[in-house]
C-alpha positions as CSV (number, residue, x, y, z in Angstrom):
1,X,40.1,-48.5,-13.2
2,X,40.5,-47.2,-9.3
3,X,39.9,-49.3,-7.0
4,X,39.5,-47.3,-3.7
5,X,40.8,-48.6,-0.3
6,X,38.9,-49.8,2.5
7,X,38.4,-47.6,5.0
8,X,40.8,-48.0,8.1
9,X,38.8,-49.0,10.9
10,X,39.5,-47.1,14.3
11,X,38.4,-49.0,17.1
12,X,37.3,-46.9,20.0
13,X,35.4,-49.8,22.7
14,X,35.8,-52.8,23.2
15,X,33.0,-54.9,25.0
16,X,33.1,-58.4,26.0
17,X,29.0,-59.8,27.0
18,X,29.8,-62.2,29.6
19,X,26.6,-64.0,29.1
20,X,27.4,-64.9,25.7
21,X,31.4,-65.7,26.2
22,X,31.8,-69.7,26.4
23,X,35.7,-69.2,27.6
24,X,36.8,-70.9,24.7
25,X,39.3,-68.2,24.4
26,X,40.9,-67.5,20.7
27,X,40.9,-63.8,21.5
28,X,43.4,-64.6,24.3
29,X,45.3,-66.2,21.7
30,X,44.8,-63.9,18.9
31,X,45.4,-60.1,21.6
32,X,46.9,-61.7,25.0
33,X,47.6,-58.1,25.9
34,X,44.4,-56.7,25.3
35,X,42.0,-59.9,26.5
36,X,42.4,-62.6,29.3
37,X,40.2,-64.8,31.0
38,X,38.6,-64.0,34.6
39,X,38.3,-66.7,37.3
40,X,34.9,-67.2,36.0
41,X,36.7,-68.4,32.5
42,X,34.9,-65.4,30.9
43,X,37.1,-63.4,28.6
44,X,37.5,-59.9,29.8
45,X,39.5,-56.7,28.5
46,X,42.9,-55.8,30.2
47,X,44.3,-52.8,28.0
48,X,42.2,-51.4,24.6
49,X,45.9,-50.3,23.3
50,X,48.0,-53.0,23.6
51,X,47.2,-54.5,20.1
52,X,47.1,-52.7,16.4
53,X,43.4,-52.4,15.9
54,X,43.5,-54.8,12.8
55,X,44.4,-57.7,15.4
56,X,41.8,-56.8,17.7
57,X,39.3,-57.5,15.2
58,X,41.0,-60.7,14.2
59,X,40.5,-61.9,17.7
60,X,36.8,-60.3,17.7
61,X,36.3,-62.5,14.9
62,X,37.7,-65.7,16.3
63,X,35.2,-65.4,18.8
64,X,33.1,-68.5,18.0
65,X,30.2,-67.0,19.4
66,X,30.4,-62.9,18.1
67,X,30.8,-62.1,22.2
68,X,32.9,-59.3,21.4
69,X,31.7,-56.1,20.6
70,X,33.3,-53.3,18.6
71,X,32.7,-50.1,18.5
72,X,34.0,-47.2,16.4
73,X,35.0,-43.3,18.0
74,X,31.1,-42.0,16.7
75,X,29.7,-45.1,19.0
76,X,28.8,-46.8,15.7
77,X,29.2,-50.8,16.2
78,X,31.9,-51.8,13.6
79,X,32.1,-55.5,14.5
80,X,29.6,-57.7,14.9
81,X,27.6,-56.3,11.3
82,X,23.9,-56.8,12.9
């Protein structure tokens, strides 16, 4: 029995909806080179590349509210599944 390997993902976009970020911040933790908080305490992207793209989806999913979006090279959203 095979058991085939998930697919890497490749993250191409990253997008942060303001309206929906509550600031709580575990992206931050999770990518501190790749999100930050703005003076308006909304979570905002500083460099796409400064993290392995596994991590970037860890901190998408600590997101407690899904506010980050991700999206693959095709424009295909990876992260939130809708």
């Amino acid at each position: 029995m095979s058991q085939e390997s998930p697919k890497p993902i490749k993250i191409a976009k990253i997008v942060v909806d303001p309206d929906a970020c509550i600031g709580a911040a575990p992206c931050v933790t999770v990518a501190p080179g790749v999100f930050q908080l703005g003076d308006d305490n909304k979570a905002y992207v500083v460099d796409a590349h400064a993290a392995d793209d596994d991590t970037i989806l860890l901190a998408a999913q600590s997101c407690p509210v899904q506010a980050i979006s991700l999206y693959d090279e095709e424009g295909n959203k990876i992260y939130p599944e809708e």
